[in-house]
C-alpha positions, 0 to 999 in steps of 0.5 A, spaced: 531 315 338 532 312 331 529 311 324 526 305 321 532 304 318 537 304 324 539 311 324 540 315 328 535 321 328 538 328 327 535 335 326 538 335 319 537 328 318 529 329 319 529 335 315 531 330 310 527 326 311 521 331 311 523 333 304 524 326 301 517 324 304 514 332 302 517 329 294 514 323 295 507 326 296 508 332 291 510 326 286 502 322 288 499 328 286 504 332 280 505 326 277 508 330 271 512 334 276 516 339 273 524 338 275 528 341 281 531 347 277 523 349 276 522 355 281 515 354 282 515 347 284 521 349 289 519 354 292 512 349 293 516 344 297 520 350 301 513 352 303 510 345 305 517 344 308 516 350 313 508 350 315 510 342 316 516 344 321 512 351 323 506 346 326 511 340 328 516 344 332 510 349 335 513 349 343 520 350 341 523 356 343 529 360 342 532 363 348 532 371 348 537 375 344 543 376 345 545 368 346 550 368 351 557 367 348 561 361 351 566 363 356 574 362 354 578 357 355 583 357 360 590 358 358 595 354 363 600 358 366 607 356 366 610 355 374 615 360 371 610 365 368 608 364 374 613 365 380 616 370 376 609 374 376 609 374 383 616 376 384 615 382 381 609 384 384 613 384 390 619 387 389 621 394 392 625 396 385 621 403 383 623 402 376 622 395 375 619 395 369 623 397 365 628 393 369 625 387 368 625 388 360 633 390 361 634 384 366 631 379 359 635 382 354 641 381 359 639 374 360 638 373 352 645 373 350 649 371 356 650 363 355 653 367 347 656 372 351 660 367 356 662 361 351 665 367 347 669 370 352 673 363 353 676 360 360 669 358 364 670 351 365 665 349 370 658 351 372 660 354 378 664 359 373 657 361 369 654 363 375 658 367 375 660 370 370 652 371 369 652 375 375 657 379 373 655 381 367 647 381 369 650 387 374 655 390 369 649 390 364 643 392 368 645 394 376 647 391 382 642 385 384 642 388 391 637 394 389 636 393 382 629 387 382 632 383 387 626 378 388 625 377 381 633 375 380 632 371 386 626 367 383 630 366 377 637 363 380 631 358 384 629 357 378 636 355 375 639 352 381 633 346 379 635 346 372 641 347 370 645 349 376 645 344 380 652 341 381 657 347 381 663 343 379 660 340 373 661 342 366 658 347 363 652 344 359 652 349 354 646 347 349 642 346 356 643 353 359 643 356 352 635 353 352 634 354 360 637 361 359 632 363 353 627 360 356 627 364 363 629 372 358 622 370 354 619 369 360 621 376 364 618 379 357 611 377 359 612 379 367 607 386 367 
């Protein structure tokens, strides 16, 4: 549905339409009519306004109180959140909460760790000292969250790990292993 004059109509554009059409009647009849800042004059188109909306909009309707509140977006889970979370819930360790959290404080500073430590030449020497260390640090991966460290070495192994004998590429596994420790800290 459109104006006379090709726009569109709107709720606002008709109330706009109304009051310029309400001024137009006022000014036939009020031909010396006060101006806008007149509180009486205002408050007569105001009334007019209303008692014409009031009769036009007569079968309109509200739906009942409370309006119903628009559900949220779902937030994307991220694969990794995702396999990580189901890992957790079914690893066997009794303390696995706080070993989780260990684990990702561990995998934090690993890459730093091990670039400092010198003398790792290939990927397959970063696993392991990796492996080492998270052992060192938080227990031995047999018992200590098995299914989580599990979920997170399939995860390297797509990748970072991916030719053993390859140079280590050490800003990726920095980013790769900072990814996976954020990661842990949102496992619950």
């Amino acid at each position: 549905m459109k104006f006379d004059d090709g726009s569109p109509v709107t709720f606002l554009g008709l109330l706009g339409r109304l009051w310029g059409w309400l001024q137009s009647l006022l000014s036939v009849f009020l031909p010396d009519r006060p101006t806008f800042k007149t509180a009486g004059y205002s408050a007569v188109l105001t009334a007019l306004l209303l008692a014409v909306l009031g009769t036009g909009f007569k079968g309109c309707t509200l739906p009942p109180w409370p309006w119903p509140t628009p559900s949220p977006t779902p937030v994307p889970v991220d694969p990794l959140v995702a396999a990580l979370q189901a890992a957790y819930n079914s690893d066997p360790d009794p303390a696995k909460a706080s070993n989780v959290q260990g684990l990702a404080v561990a995998l934090s500073g690993v890459v730093a760790n091990a670039k400092a430590a010198g003398g790792l030449q290939t990927d397959k020497d970063l696993q392991d000292y990796v492996h080492g260390y998270c052992d060192k640090v938080v227990g031995p991966h047999e018992t200590i969250v098995p299914n989580v460290r599990k979920a997170v070495g399939d995860y390297l192994v797509t990748t970072l790990h991916k030719d053993p004998t390859a140079p280590i590429p050490w800003d990726l596994a920095a980013s790769e292993y900072a990814k996976v420790s954020n990661a842990l800290k949102g496992v619950k």
